[in-house]
ZAFIKOL-229683 format. One line per 5 residues: number of its first residue (from 1); for each residue x, y, z of C-alpha. Coordinates in steps of 0.1 Angstrom, whole numbers, plus 5000, padded with zeros to 4 digits. Example, Ala and Ser with C-alpha at 12.3 -4.5 7.8 and 13.67 -1.06 7.14 Angstrom:
BEGIN
1> 5123 4955 5078 | 5137 4989 5071
This chain:
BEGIN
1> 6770 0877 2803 | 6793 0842 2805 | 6823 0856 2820 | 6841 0828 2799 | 6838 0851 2767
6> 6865 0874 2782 | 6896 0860 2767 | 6923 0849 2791 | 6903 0855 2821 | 6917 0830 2848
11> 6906 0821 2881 | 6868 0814 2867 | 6864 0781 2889 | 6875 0800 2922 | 6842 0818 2928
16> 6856 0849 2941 | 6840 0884 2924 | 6860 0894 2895 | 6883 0926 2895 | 6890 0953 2869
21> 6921 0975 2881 | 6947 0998 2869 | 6959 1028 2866 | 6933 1056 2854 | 6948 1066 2828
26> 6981 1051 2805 | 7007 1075 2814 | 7034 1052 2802 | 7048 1018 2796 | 7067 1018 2827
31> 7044 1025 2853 | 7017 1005 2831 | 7038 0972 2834 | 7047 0978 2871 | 7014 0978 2885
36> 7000 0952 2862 | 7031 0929 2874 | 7022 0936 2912 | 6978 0931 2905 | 6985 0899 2884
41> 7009 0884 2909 | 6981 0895 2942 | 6948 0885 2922 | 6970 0850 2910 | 6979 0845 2943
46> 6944 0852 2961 | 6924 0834 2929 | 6909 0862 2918 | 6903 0869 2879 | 6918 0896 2866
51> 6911 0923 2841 | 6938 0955 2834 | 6925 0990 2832 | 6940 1018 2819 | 6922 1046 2800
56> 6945 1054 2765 | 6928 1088 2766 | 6907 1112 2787 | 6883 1128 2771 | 6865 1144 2801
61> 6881 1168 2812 | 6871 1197 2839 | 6903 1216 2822 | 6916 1222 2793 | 6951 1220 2806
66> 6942 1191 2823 | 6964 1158 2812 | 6945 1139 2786 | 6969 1110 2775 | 7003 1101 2758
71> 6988 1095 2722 | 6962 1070 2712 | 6983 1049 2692 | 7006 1047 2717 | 6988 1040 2749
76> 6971 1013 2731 | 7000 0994 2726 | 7006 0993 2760 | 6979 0981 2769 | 6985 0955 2743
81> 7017 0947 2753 | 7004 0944 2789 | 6978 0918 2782 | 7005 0898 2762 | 7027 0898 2785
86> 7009 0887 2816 | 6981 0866 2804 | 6953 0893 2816 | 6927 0906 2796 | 6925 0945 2795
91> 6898 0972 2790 | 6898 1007 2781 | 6874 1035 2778 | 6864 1049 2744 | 6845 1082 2736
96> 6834 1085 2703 | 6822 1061 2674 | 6857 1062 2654 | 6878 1050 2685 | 6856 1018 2685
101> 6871 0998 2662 | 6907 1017 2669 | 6906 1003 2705 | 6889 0969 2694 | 6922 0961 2677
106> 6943 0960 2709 | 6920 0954 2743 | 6893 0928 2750 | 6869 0949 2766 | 6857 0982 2754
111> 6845 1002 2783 | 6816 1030 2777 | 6823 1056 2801 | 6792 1069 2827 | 6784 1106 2810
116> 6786 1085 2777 | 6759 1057 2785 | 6731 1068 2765 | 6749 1078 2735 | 6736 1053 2707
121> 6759 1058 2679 | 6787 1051 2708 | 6771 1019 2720 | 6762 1004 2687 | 6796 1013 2675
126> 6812 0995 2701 | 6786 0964 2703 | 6792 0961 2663 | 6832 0952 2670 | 6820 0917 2688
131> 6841 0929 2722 | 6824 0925 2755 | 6807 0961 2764 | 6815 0973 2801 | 6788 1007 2807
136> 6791 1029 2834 | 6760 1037 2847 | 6756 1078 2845 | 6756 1093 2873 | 6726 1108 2865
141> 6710 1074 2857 | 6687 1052 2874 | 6698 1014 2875 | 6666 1006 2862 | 6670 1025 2832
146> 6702 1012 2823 | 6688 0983 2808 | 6681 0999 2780 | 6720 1009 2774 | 6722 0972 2776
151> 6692 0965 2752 | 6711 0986 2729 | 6748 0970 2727 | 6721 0931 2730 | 6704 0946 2696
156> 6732 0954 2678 | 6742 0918 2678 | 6760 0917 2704 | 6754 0896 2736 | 6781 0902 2760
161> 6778 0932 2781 | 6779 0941 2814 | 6770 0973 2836 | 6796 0992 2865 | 6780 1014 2889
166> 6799 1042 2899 | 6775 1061 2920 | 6753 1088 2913 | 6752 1126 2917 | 6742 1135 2956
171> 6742 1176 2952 | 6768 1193 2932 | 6802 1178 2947 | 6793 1146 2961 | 6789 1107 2945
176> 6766 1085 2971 | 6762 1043 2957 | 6723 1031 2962 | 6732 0995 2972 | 6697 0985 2961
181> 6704 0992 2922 | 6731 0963 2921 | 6704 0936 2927 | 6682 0952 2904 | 6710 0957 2877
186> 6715 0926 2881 | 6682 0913 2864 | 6696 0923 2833 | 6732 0923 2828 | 6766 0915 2852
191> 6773 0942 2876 | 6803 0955 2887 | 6813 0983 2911 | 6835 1010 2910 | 6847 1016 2946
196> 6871 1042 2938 | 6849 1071 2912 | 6820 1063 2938 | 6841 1078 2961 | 6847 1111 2940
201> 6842 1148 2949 | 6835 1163 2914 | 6824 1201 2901 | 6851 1214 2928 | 6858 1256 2925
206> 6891 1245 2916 | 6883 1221 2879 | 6905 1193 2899 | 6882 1164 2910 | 6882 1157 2948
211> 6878 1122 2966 | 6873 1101 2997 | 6897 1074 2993 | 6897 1066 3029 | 6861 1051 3026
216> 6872 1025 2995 | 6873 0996 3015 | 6837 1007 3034 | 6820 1011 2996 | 6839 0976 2988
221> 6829 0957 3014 | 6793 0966 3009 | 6792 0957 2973 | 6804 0925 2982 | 6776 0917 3012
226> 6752 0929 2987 | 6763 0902 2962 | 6780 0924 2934 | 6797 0903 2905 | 6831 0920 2902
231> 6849 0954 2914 | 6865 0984 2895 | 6894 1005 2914 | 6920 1026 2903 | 6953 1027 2917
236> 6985 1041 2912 | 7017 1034 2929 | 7017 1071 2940 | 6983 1088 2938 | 6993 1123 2948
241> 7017 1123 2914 | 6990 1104 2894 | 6982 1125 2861 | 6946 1119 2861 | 6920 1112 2892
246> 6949 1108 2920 | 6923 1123 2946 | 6903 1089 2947 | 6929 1061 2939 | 6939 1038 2958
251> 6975 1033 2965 | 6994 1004 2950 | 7007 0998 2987 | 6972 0989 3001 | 6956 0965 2974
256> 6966 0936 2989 | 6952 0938 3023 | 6921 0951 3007 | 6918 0919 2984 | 6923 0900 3018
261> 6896 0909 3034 | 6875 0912 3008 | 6882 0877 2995 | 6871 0865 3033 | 6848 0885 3037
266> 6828 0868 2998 | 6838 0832 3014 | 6813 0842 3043 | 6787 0858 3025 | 6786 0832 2996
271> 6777 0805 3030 | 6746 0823 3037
């Protein structure tokens, strides 16, 4: 995929990996606006380009009182009024066929999330709107058998898609990221990494995901090395109060040394 079909995607010519951050989920315009003002002025500064995330609804839940969004209406205009405001791009998840051309109407990207990947209605729904296609690789997937996801959203008429790994499924309550599936994702479609889910403890006794966020920048730093095209995080200006997947965020506080190094450490690796 030509990264130059994501609308108002800067910092193209800088050769730095790309980024897609934000909060995990839209819990309003507030806190939406604050953390894309601090990533826009950090990835700006550091020449990195810059997509928003926020999910306008969480569909997978462990819990069925667990926080699933704000309303999709709504959270979408957030988002919308996010990427209008700063120039960005943004991307959010969808879940079923109907929220396809909902979502279409007010992000750039439509993101298919991982326990979702093979659903073909989903993908061909989503591929029809003529947005680029971000799929999470299941964590139950193989990379190599993600190119068919891909083949789908490509046969539906629709050429710009891209793949995030997120790790895959290492017992019951444990995420481990096979470093040798980016190259080989990479045959086929842009690859990403998602250095903050990778890092998730799921199926815990008490239905609230767990999480190694201490090990973020050890997960980024190897996609990076291994040549991965962009990044996915989460992060929240206070993860322990975050509404949705606090355990594994990172905190607002600590993006922009991690952008730091991880900037130097791509200049280095892109002079081997």
């Amino acid at each position: 995929m030509n990264l130059h079909n994501i609308p108002q995607l800067k910092n193209l010519d800088s050769g730095n990996f790309f980024l897609l951050a934000g909060p995990c989920a839209i819990e309003g315009e507030d806190m939406a606006m604050r953390i894309a003002e601090k990533v826009v002025k950090l990835t700006d500064a550091l020449k990195i380009p810059y997509v928003f995330k926020g999910s306008f609804k969480k569909a997978n839940r462990s819990r069925l009182d667990s926080f699933t969004g704000i309303g999709d209406e709504k959270a979408l205009q957030i988002l919308a009024k996010v990427g209008k405001t700063f120039g960005v791009p943004t991307i959010t998840d969808i879940h079923k066929e109907s929220d396809a051309e909902m979502a279409a109407a007010y992000v750039d990207i439509l993101q298919i999330p991982a326990f979702l990947a093979r659903q073909t209605d989903l993908l061909v729904a989503a591929a029809q709107t003529g947005k680029v296609i971000n799929i999470k690789k299941g964590q139950f997937m193989s990379p190599g058998s993600m190119q068919h996801a891909v083949v789908k959203v490509q046969e539906s008429g629709n050429p710009n898609v891209m793949i995030t790994d997120r790790g895959s499924m290492f017992g019951y309550q444990d995420m481990v990221v096979d470093f040798r599936g980016i190259p080989e994702m990479q045959k086929f479609a842009t690859t990403v990494l998602d250095i903050t889910h990778s890092l998730q403890q799921p199926n815990q006794s008490s239905g609230v995901t767990g999480g190694k966020p201490e090990l973020i920048e050890t997960i980024a730093r190897a996609g990076i090395a291994v040549g991965v095209d962009g990044l996915f995080l989460e992060t929240h200006f206070d993860p322990s109060i975050a509404k949705s997947d606090g355990a594994n965020m990172l905190k607002l506080d600590y993006l922009e040394n991690l952008l730091r190094h991880l900037v130097a450490l791509r200049q280095v690796i892109k002079g081997f």
